[in-house]
PQR file with spaces between the fields and no chain letter, atoms N, CA, C, O and H, PARSE charges and radii, in Angstrom:
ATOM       1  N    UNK     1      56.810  140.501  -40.026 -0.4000 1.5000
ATOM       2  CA   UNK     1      56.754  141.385  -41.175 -0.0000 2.0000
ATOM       3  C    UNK     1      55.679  140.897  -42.130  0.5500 1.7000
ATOM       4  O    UNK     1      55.429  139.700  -42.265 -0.5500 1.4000
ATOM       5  N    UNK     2      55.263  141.540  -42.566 -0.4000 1.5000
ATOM       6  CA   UNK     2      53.728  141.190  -43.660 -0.0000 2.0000
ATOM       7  C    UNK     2      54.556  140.916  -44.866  0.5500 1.7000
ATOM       8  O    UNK     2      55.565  141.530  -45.214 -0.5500 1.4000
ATOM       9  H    UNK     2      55.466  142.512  -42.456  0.4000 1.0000
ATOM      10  N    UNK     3      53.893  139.743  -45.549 -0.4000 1.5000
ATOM      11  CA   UNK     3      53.830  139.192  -46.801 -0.0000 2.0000
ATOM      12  C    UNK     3      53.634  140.751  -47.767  0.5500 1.7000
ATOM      13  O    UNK     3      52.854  141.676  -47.540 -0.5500 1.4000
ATOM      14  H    UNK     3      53.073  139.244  -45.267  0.4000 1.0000
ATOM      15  N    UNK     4      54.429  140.642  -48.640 -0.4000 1.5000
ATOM      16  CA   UNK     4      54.427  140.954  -50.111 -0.0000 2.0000
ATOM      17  C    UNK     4      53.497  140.735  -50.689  0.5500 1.7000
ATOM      18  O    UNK     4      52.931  139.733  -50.251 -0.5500 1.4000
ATOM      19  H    UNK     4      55.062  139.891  -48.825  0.4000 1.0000
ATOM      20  N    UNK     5      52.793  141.394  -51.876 -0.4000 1.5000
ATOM      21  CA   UNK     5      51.825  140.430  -52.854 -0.0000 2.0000
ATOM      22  C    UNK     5      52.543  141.551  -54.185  0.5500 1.7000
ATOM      23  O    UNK     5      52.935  142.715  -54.103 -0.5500 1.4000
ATOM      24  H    UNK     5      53.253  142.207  -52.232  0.4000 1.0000
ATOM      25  N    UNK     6      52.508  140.930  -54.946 -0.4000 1.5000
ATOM      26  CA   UNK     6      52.613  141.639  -56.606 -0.0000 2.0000
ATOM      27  C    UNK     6      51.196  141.889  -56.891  0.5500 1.7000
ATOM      28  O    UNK     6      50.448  140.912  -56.849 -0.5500 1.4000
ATOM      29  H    UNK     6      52.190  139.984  -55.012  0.4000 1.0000
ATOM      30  N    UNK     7      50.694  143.069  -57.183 -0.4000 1.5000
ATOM      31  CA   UNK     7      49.755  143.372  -57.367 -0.0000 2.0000
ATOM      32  C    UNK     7      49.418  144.222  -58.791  0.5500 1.7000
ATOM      33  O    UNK     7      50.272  145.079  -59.021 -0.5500 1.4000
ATOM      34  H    UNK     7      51.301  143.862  -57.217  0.4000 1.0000
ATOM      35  N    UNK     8      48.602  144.161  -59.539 -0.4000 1.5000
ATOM      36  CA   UNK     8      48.626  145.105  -61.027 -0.0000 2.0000
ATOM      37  C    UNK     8      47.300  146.521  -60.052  0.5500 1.7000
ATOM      38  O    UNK     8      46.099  146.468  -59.786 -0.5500 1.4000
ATOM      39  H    UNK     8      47.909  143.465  -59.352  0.4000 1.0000
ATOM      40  N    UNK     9      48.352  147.558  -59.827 -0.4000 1.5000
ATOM      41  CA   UNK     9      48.165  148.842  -59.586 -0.0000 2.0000
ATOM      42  C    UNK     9      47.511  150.093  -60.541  0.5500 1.7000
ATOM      43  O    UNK     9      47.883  150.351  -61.686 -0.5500 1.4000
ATOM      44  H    UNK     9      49.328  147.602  -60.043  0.4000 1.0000
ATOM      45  N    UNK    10      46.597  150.703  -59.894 -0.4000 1.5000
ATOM      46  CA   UNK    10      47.199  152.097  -60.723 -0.0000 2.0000
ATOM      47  C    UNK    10      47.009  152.805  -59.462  0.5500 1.7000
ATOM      48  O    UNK    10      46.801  152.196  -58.412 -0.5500 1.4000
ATOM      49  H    UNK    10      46.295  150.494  -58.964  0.4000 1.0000
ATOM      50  N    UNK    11      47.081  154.165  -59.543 -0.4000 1.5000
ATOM      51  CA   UNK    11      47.395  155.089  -58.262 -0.0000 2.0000
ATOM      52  C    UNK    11      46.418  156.652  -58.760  0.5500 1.7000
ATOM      53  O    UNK    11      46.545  157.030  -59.925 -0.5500 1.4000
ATOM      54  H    UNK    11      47.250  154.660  -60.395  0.4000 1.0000
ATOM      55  N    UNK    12      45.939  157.069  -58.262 -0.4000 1.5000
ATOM      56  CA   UNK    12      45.313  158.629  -58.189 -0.0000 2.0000
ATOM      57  C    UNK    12      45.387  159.418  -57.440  0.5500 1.7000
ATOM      58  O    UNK    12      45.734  159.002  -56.335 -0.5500 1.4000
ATOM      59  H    UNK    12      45.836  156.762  -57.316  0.4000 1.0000
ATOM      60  N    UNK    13      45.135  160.909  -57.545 -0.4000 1.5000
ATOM      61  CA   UNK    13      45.517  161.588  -56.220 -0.0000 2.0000
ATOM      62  C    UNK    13      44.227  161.471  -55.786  0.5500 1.7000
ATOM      63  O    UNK    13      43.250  161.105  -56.438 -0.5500 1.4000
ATOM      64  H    UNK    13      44.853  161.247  -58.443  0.4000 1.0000
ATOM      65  N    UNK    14      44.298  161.872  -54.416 -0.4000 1.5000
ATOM      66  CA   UNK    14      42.670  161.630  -53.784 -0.0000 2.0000
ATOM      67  C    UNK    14      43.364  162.997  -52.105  0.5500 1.7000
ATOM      68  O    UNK    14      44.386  163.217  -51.453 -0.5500 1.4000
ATOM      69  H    UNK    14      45.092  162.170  -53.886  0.4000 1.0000
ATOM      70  N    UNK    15      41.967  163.468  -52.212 -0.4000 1.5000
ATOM      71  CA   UNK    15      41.959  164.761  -51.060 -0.0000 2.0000
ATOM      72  C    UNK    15      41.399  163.455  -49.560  0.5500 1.7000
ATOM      73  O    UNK    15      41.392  163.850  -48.394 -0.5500 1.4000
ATOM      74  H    UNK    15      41.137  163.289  -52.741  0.4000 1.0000
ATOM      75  N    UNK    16      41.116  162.435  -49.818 -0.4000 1.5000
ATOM      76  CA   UNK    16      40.529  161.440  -48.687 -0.0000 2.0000
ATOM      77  C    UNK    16      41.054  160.568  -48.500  0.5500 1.7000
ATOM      78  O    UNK    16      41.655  160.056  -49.445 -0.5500 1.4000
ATOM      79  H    UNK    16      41.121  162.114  -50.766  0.4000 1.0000
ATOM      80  N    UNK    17      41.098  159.977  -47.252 -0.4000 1.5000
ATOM      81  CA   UNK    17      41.486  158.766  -46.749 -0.0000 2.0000
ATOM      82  C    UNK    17      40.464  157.850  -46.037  0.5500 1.7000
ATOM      83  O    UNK    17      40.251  157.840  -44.825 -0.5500 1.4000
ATOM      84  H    UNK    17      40.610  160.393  -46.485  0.4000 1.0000
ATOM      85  N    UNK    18      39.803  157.003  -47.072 -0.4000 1.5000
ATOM      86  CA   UNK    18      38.761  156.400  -46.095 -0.0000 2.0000
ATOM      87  C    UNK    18      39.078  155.883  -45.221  0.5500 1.7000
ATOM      88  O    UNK    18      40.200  155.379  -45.176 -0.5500 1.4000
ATOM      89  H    UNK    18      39.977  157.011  -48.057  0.4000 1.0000
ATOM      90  N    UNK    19      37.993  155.789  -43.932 -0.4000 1.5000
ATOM      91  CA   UNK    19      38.399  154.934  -42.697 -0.0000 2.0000
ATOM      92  C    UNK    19      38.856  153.100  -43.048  0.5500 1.7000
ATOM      93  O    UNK    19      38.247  152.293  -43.751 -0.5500 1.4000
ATOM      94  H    UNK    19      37.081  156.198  -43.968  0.4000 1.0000
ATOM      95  N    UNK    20      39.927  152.943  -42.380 -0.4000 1.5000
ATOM      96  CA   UNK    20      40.607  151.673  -42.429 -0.0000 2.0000
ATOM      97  C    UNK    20      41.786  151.480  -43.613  0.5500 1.7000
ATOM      98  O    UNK    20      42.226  150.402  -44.011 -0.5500 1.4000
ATOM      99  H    UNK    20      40.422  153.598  -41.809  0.4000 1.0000
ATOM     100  N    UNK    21      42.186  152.854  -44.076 -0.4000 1.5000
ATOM     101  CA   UNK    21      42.444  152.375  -45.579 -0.0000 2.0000
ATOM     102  C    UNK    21      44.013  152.092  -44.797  0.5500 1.7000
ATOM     103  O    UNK    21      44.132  152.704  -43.736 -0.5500 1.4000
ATOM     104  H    UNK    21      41.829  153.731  -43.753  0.4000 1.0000
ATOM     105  N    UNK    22      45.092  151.321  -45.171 -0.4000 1.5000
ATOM     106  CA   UNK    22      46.519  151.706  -45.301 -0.0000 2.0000
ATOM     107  C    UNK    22      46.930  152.242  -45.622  0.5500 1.7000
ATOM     108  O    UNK    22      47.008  152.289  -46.849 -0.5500 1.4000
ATOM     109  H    UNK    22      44.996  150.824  -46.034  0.4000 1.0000
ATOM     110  N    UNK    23      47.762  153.410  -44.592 -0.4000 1.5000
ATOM     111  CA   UNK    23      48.642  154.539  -45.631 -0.0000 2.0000
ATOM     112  C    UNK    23      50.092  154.011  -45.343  0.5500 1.7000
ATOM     113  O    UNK    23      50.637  153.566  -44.333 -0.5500 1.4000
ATOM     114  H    UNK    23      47.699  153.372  -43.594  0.4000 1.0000
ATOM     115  N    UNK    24      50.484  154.230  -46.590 -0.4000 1.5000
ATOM     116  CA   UNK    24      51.959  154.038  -46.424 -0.0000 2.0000
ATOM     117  C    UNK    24      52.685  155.634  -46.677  0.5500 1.7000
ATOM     118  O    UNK    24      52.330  156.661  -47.257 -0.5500 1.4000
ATOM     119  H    UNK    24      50.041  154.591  -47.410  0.4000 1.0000
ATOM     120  N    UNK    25      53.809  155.228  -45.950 -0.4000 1.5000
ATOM     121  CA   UNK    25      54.643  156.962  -46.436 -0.0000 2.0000
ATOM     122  C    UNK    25      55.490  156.513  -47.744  0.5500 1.7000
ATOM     123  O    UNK    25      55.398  155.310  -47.991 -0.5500 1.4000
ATOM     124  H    UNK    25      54.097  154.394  -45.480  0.4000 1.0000
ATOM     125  N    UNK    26      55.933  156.931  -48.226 -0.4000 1.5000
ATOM     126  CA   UNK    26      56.891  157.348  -49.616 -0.0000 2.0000
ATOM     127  C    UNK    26      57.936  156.351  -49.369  0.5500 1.7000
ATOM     128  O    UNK    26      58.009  155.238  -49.888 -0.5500 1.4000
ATOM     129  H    UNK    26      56.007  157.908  -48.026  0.4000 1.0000
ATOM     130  N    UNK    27      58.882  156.972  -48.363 -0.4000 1.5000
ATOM     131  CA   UNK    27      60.059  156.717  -47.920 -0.0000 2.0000
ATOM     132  C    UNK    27      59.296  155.289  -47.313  0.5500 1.7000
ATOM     133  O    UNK    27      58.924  155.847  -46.281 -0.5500 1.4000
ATOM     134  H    UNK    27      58.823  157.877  -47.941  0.4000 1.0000
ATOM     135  N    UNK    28      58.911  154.248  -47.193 -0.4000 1.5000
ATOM     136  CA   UNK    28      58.494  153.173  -46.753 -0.0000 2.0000
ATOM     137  C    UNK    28      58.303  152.151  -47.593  0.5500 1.7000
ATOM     138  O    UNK    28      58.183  150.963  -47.292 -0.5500 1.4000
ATOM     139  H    UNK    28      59.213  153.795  -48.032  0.4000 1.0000
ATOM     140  N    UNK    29      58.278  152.655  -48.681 -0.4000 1.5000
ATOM     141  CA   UNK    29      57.980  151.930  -50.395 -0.0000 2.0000
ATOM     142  C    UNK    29      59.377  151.321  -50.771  0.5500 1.7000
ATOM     143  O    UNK    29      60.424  151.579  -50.176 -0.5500 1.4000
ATOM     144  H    UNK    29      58.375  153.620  -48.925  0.4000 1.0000
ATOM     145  N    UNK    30      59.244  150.473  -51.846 -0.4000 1.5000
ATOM     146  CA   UNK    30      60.579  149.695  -52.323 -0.0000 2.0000
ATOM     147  C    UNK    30      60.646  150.884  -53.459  0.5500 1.7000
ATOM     148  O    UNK    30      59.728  151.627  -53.808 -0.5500 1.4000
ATOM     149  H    UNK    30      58.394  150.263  -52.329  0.4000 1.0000
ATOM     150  N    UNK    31      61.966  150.843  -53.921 -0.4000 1.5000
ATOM     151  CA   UNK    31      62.263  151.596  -55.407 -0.0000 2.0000
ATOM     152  C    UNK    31      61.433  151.882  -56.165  0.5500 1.7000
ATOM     153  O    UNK    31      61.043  153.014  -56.453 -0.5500 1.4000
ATOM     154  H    UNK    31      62.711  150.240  -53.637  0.4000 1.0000
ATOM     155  N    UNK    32      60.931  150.451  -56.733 -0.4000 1.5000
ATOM     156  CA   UNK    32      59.721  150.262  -57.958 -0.0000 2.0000
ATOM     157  C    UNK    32      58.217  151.499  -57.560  0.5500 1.7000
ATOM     158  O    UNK    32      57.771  152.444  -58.211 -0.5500 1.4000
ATOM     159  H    UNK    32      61.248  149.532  -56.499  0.4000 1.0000
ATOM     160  N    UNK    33      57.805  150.898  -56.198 -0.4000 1.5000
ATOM     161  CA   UNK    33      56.841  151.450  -55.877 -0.0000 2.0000
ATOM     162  C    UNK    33      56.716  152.903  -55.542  0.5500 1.7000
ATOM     163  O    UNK    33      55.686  153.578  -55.543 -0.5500 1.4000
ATOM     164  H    UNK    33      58.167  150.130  -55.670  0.4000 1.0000
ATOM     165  N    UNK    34      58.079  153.312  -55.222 -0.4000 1.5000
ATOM     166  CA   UNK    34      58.669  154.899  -55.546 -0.0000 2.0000
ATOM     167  C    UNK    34      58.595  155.616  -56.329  0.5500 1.7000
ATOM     168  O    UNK    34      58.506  156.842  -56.254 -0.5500 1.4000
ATOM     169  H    UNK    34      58.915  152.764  -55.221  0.4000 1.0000
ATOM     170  N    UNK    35      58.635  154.540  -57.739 -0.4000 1.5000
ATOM     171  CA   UNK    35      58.793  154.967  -58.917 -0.0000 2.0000
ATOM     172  C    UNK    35      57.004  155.408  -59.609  0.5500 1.7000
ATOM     173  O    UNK    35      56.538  156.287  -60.334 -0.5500 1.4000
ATOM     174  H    UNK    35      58.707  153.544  -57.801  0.4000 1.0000
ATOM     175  N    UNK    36      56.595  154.471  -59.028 -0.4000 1.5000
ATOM     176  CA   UNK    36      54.839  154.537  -59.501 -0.0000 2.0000
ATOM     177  C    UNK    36      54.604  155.759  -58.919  0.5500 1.7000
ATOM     178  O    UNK    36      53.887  156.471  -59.621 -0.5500 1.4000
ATOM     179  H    UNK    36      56.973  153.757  -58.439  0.4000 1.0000
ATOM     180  N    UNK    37      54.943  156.234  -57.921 -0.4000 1.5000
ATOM     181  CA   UNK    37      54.028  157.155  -57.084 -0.0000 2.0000
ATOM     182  C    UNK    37      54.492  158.219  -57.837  0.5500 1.7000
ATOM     183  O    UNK    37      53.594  158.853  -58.390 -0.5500 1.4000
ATOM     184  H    UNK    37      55.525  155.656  -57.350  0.4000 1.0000
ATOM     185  N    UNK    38      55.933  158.716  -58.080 -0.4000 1.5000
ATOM     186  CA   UNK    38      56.375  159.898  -58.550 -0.0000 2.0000
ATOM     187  C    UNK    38      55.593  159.842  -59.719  0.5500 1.7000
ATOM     188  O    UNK    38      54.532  160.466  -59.711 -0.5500 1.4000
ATOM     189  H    UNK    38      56.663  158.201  -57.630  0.4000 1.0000
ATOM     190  N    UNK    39      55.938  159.175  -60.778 -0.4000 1.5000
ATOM     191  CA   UNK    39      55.224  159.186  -62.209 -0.0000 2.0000
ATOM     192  C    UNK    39      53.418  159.436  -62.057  0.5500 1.7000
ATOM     193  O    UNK    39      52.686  159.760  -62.991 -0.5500 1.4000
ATOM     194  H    UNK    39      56.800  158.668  -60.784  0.4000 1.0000
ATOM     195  N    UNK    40      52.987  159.186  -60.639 -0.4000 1.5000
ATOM     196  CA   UNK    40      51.905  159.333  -60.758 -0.0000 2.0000
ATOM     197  C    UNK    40      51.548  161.137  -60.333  0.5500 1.7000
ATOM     198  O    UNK    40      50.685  161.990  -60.537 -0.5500 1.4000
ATOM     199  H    UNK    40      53.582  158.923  -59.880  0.4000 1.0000
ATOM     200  N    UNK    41      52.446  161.020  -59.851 -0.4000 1.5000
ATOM     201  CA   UNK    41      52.834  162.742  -58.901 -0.0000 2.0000
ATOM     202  C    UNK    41      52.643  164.127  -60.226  0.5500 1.7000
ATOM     203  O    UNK    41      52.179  165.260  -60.350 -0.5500 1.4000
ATOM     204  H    UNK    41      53.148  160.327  -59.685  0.4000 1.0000
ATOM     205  N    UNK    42      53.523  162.831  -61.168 -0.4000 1.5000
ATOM     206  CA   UNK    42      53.704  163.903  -62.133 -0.0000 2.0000
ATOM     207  C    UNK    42      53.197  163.428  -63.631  0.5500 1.7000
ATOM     208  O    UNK    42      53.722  163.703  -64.710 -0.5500 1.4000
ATOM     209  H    UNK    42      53.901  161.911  -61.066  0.4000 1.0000
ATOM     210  N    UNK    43      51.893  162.551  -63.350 -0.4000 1.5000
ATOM     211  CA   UNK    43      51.060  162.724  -64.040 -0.0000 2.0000
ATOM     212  C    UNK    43      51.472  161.794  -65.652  0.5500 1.7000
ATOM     213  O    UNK    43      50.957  161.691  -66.765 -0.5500 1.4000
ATOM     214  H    UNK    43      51.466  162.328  -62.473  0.4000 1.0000
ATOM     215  N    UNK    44      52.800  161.207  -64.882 -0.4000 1.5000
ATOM     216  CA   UNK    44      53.057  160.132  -66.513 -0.0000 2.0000
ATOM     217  C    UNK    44      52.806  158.455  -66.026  0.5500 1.7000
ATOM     218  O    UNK    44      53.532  157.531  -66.394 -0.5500 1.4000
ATOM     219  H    UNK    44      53.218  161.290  -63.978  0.4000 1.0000
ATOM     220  N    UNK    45      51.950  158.354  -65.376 -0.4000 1.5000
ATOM     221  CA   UNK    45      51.816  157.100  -64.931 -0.0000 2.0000
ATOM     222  C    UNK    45      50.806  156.421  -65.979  0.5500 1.7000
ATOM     223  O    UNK    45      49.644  156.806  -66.101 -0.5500 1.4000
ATOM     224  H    UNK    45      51.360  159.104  -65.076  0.4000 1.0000
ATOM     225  N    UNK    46      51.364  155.382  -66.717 -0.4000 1.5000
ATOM     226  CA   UNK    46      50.650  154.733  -67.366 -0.0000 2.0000
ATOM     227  C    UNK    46      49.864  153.733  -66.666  0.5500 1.7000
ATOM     228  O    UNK    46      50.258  153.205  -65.625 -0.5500 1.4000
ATOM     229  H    UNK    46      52.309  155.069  -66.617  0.4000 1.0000
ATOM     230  N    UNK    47      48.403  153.382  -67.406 -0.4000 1.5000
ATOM     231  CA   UNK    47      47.239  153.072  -66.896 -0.0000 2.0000
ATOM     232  C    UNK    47      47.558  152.352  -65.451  0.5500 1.7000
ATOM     233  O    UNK    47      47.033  152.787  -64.426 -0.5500 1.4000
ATOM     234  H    UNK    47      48.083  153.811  -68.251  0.4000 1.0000
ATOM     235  N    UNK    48      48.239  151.490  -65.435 -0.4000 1.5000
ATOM     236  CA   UNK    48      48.709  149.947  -64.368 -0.0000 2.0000
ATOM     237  C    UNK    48      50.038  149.678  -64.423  0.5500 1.7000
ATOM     238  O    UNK    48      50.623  149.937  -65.475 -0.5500 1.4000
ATOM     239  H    UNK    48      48.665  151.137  -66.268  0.4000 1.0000
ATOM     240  N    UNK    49      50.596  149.243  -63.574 -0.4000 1.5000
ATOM     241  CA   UNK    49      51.944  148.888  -63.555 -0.0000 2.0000
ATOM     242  C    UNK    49      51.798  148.236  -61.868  0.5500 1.7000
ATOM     243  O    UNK    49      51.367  148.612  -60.778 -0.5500 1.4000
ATOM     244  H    UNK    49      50.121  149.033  -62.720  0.4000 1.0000
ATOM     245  N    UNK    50      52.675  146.636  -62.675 -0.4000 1.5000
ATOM     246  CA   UNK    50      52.926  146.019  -61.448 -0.0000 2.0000
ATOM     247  C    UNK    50      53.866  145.701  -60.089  0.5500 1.7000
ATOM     248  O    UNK    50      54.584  144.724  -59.877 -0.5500 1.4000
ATOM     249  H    UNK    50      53.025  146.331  -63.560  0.4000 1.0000
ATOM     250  N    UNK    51      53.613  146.839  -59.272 -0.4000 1.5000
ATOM     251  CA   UNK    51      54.020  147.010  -58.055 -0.0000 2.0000
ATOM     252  C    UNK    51      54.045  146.342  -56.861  0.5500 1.7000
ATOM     253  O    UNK    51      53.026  146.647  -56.241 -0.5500 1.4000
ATOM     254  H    UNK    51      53.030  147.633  -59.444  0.4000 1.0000
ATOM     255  N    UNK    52      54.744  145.554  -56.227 -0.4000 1.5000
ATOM     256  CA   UNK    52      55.191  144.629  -55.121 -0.0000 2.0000
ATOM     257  C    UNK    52      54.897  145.565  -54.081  0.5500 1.7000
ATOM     258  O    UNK    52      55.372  146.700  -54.105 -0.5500 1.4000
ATOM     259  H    UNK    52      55.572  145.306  -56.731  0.4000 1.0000
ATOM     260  N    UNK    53      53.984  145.076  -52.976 -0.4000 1.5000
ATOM     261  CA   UNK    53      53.802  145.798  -51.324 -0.0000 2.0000
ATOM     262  C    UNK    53      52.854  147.000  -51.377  0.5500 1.7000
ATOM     263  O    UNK    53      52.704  147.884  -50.534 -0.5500 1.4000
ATOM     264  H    UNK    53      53.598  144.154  -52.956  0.4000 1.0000
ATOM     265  N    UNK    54      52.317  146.850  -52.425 -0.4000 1.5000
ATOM     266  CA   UNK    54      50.932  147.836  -52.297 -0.0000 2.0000
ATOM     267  C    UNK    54      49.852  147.034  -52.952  0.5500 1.7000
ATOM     268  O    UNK    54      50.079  146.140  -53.767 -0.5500 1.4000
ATOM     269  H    UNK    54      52.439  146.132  -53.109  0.4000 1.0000
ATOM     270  N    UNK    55      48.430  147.478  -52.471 -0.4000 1.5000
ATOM     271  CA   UNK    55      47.522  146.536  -52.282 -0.0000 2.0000
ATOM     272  C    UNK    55      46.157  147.763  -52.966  0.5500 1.7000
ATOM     273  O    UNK    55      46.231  148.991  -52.906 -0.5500 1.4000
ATOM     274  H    UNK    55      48.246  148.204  -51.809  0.4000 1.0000
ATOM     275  N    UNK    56      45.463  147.270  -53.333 -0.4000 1.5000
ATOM     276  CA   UNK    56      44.399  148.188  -53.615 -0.0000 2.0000
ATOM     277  C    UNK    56      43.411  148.408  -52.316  0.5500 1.7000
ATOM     278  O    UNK    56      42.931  147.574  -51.548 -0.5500 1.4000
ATOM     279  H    UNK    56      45.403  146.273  -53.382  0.4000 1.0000
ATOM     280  N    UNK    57      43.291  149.812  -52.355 -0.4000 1.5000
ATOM     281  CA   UNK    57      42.946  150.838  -51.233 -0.0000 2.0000
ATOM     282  C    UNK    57      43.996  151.460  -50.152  0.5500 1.7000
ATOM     283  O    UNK    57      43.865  152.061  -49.086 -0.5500 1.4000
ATOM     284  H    UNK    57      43.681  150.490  -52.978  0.4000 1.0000
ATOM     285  N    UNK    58      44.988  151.073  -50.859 -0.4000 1.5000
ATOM     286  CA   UNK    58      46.073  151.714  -50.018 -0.0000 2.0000
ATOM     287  C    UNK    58      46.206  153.208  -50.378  0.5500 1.7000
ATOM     288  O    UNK    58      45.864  153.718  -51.445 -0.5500 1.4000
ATOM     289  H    UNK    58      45.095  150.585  -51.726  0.4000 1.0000
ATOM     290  N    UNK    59      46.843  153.922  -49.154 -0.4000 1.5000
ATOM     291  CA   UNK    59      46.755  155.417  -49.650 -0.0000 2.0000
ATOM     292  C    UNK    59      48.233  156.016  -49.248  0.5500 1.7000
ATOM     293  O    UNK    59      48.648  156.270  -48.118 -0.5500 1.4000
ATOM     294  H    UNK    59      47.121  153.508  -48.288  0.4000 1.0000
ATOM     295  N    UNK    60      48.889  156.165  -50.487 -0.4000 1.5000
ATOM     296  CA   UNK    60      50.557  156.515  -50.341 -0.0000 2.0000
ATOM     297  C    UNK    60      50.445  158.522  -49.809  0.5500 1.7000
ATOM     298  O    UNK    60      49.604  159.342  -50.179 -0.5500 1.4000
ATOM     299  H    UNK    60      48.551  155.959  -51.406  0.4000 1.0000
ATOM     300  N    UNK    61      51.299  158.665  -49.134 -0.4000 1.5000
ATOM     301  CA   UNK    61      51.703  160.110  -48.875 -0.0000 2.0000
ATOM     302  C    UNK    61      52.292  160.009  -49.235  0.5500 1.7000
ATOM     303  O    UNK    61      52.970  158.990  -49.111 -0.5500 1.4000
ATOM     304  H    UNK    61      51.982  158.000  -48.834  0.4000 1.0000
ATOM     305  N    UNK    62      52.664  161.266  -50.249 -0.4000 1.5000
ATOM     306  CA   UNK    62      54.337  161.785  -50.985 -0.0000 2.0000
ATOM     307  C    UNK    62      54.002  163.263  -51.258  0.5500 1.7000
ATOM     308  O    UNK    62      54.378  164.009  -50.354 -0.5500 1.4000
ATOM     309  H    UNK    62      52.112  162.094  -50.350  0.4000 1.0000
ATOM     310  N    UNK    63      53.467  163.779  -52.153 -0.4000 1.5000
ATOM     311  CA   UNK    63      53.647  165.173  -51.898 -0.0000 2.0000
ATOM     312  C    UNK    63      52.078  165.305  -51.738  0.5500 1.7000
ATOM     313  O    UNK    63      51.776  166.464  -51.455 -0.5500 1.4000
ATOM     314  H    UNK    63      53.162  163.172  -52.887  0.4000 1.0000
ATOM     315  N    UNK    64      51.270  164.674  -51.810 -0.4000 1.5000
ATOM     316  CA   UNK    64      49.613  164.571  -51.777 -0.0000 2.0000
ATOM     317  C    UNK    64      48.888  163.168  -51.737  0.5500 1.7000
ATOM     318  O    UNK    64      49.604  162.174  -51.861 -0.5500 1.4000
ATOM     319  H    UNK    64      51.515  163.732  -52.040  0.4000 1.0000
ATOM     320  N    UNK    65      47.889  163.048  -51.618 -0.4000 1.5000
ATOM     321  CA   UNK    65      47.657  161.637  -51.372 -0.0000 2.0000
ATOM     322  C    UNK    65      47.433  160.423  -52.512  0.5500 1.7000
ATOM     323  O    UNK    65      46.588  160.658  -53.377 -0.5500 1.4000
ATOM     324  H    UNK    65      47.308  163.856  -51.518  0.4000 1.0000
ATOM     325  N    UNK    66      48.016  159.367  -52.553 -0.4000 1.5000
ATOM     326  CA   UNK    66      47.407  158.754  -53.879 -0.0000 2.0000
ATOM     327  C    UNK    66      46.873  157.274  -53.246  0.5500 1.7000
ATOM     328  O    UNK    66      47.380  156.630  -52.328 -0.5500 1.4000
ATOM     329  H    UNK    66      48.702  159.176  -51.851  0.4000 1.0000
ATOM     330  N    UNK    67      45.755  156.983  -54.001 -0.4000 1.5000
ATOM     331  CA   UNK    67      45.026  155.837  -53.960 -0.0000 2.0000
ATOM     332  C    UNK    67      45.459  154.856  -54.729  0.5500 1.7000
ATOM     333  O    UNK    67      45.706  155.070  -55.916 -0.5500 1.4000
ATOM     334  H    UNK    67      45.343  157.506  -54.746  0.4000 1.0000
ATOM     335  N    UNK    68      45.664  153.238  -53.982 -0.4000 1.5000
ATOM     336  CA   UNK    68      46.304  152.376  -54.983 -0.0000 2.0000
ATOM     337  C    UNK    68      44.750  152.020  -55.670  0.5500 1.7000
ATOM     338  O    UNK    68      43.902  152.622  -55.012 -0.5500 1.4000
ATOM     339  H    UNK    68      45.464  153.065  -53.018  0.4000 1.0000
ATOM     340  N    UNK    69      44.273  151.412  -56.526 -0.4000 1.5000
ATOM     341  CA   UNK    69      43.256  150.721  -57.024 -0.0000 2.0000
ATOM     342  C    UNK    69      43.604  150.197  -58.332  0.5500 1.7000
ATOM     343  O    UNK    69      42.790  149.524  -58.964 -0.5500 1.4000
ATOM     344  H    UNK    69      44.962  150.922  -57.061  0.4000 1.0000
């Protein structure tokens, strides 16, 4: 199983998935990181928030695509 890292996140929607990126699905995320994506879904995601098991250039599916960075 892959190491964890705590990482200071933010997330965007993005229509692309560059080649090599990690996608994770929704349902694959811990709580917290559940929580980033929705708030980002719906547009109340403040600037950064630090999220465990996502990494910058990761690309979450949930209802559209979001970019960790």
């Amino acid at each position: 199983m892959a190491q964890s890292t705590n990482t200071t996140v933010a997330a965007t929607r993005t229509d692309t998935v560059p080649a090599g990126a990690r996608v994770r699905h929704f349902d694959e995320l811990d709580e917290r990181a559940q929580q980033m994506v929705v708030a980002a879904a719906n547009g109340q995601l403040s600037n950064t928030a630090s999220v465990p098991g996502l990494r910058s250039g990761d690309v979450v599916v949930f209802t559209d695509y979001y970019r960790v960075h």
